[in-house]
DOGU-87343 format. One line per 8 residues: their letters; for each residue z, y, x of N, C-alpha, C, O, CB. Coordinates in steps of 0.1 Angstrom, whole numbers. Atoms other than C-alpha are relative to their C-alpha. Last residue first. Glycine has a CB too. Layout:
a = Z/Y/X/Z/Y/X/Z/Y/X/Z/Y/X/Z/Y/X | ...
END
This chain:
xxxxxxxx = -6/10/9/-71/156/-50/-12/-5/-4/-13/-14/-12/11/4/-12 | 15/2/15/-80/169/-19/12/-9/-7/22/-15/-4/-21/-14/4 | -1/8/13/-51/184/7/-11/-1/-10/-17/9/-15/12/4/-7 | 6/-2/14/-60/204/41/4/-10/-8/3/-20/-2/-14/1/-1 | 13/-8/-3/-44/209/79/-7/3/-16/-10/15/-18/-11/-10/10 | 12/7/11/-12/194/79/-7/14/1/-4/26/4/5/-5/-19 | 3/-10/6/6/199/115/-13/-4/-16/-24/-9/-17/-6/9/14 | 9/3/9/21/170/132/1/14/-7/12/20/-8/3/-14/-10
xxxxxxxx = -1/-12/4/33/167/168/-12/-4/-12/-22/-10/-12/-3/13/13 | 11/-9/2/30/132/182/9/14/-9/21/13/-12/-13/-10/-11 | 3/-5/-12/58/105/195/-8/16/-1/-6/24/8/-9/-10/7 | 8/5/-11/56/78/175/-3/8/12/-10/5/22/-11/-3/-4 | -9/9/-1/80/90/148/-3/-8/12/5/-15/18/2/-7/-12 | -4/1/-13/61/115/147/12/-8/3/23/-3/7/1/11/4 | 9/-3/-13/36/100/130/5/10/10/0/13/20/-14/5/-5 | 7/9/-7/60/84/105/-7/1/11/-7/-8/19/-7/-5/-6
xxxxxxxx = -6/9/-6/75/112/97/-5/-6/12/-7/-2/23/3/-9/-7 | -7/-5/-15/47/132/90/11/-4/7/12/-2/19/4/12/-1 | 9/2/-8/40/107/64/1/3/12/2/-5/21/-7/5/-4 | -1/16/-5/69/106/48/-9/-3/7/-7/-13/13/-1/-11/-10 | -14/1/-5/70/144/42/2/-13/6/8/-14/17/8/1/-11 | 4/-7/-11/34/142/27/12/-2/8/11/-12/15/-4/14/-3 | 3/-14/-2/45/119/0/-1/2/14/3/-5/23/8/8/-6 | -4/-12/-13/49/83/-8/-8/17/-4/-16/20/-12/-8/-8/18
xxxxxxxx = -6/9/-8/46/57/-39/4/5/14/13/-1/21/-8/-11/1 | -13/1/7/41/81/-68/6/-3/10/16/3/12/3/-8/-12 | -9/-14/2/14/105/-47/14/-7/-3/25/-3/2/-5/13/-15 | -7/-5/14/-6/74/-38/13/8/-2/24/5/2/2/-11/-7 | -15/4/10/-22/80/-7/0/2/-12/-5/11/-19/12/7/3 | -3/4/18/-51/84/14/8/-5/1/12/-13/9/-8/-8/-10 | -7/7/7/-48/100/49/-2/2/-11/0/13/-17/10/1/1 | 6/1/7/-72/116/78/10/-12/-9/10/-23/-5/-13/-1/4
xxxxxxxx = -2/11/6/-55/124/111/-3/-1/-16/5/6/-22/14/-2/2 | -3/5/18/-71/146/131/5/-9/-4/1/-19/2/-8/-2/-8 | -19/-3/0/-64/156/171/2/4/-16/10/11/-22/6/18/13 | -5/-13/12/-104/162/169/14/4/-2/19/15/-6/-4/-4/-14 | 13/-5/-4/-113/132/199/-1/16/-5/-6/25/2/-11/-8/-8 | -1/-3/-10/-84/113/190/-3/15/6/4/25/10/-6/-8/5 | 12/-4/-13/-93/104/160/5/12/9/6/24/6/-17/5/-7 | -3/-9/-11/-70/89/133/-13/-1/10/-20/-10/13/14/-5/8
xxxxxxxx = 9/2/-7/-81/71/96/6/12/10/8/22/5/-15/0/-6 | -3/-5/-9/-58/59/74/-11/1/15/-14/-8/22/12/-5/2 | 9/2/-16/-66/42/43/7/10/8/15/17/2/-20/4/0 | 8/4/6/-44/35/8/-11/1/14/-16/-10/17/-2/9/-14 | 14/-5/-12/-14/45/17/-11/-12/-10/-10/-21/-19/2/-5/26 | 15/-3/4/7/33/-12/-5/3/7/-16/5/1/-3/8/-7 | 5/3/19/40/21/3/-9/7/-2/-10/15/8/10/4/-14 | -4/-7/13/41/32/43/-4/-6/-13/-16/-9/-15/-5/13/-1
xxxxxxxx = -10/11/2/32/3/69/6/9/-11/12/2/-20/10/-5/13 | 10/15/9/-4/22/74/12/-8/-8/9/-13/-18/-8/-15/13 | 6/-4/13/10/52/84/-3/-8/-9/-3/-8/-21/-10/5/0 | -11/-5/2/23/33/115/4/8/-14/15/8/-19/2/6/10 | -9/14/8/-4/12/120/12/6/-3/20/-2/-7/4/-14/10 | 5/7/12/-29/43/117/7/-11/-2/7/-16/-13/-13/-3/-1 | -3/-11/10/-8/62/142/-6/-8/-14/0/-7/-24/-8/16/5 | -17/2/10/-2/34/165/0/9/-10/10/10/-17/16/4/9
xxxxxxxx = 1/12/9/-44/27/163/22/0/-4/29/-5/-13/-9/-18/11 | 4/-3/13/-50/64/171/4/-10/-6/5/-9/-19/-13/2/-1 | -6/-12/10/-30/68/201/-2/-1/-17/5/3/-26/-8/15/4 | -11/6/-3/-45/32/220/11/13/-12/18/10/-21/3/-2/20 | -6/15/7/-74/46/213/8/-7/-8/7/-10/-19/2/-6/5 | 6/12/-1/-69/77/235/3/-11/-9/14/-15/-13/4/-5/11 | 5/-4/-12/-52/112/242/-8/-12/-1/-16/-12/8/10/3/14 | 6/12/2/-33/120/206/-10/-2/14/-16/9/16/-8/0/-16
xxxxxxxx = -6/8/-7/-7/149/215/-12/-18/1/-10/-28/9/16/1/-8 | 4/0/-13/-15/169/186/9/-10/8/19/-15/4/1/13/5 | -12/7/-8/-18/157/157/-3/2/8/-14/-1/12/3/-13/0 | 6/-5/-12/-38/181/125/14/-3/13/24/3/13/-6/18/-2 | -10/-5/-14/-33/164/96/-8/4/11/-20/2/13/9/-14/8 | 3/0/-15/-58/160/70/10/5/3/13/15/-3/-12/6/7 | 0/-8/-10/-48/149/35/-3/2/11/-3/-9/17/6/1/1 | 2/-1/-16/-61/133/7/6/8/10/1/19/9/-10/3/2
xxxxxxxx = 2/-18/-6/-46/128/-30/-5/-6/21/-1/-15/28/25/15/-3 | 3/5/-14/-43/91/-52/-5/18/7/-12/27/2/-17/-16/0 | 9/-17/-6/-25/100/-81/-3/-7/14/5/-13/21/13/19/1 | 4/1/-15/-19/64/-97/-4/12/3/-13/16/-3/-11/-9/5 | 13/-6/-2/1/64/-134/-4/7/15/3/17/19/-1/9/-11 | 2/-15/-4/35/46/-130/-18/6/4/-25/3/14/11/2/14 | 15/-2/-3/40/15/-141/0/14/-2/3/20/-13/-11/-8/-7 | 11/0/-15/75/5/-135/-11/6/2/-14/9/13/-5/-12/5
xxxxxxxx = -7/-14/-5/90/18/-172/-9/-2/20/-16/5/27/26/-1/-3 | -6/2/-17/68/-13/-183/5/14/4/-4/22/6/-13/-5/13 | -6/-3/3/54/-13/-217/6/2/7/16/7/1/3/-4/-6 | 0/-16/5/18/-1/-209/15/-1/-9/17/8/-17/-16/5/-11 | -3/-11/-4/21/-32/-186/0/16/-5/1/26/3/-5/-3/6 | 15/-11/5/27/-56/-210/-1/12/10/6/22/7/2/9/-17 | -11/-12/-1/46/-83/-193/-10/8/-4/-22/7/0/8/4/15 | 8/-11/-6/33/-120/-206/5/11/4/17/11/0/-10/4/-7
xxxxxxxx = -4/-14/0/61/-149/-203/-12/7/5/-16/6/17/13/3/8 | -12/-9/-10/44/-180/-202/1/14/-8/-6/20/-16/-5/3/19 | 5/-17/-1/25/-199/-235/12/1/13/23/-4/12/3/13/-17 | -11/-12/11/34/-236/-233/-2/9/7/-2/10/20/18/-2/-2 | 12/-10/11/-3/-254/-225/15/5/-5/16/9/-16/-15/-11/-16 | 16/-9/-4/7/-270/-192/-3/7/-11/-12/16/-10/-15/-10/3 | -7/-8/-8/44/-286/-207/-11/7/6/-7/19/7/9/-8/9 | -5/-8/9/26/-301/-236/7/9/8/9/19/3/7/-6/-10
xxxxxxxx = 9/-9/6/1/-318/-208/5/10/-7/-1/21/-6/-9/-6/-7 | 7/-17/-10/27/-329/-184/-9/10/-12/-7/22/-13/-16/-6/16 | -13/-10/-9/48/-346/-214/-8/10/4/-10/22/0/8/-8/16 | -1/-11/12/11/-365/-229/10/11/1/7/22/-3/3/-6/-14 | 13/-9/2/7/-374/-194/1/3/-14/-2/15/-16/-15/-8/3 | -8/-12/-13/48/-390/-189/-20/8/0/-20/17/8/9/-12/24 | -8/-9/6/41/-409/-227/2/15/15/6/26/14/16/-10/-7 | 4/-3/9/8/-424/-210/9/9/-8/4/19/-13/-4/-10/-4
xxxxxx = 8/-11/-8/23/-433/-179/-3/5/-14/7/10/-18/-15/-4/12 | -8/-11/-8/55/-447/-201/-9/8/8/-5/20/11/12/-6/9 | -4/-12/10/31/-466/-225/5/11/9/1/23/9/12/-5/-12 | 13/-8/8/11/-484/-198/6/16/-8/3/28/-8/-8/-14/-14 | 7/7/10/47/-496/-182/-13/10/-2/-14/22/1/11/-2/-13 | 0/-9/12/59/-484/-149/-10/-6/-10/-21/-11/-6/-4/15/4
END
């Protein structure tokens, strides 16, 4: 390869590195949906060990927006953040009994 031809193939890369990309505005975006993040406690019965708490938090966990999941045994609570757009309560309780457990909600924060 000749001098000129590296030289014409780096002035190329470079004009091809500095062309503007596609920006997306997100306050144009029908997708973006304003975040309600809300808490709930469940009350699970059936939870006896550990091993209870971690399928319930991986199982919660694999839902769209959760946000944390915290199970304990010990109280037969289950402690969930979420985003309101991306799931609901209903989806939740699923999920946890979907594993087996008895679910009762106990309180909501927003």
């Amino acid at each position: 390869m000749s001098r000129n031809n590296i030289i014409a193939l780096i002035f190329a890369m470079g004009l091809l590195a500095c062309q503007p990309g596609v920006k997306k505005n997100p306050a144009s975006s029908d997708a973006t949906q304003e975040k309600e993040v809300i808490e709930i406690t469940y009350k699970v019965e059936g939870m006896t060990c550990d091993h209870c708490e971690m399928s319930i938090q991986k199982g919660v966990g694999e839902l769209s927006g959760i946000e944390s999941v915290l199970a304990n045994y010990e109280d037969s609570t289950t402690i969930v953040r979420f985003d309101k757009s991306k799931t609901d309560d209903e989806e939740i309780k699923k999920a946890i009994e979907k594993r087996g457990y008895q679910v009762k909600r106990l309180s909501k924060k927003f």
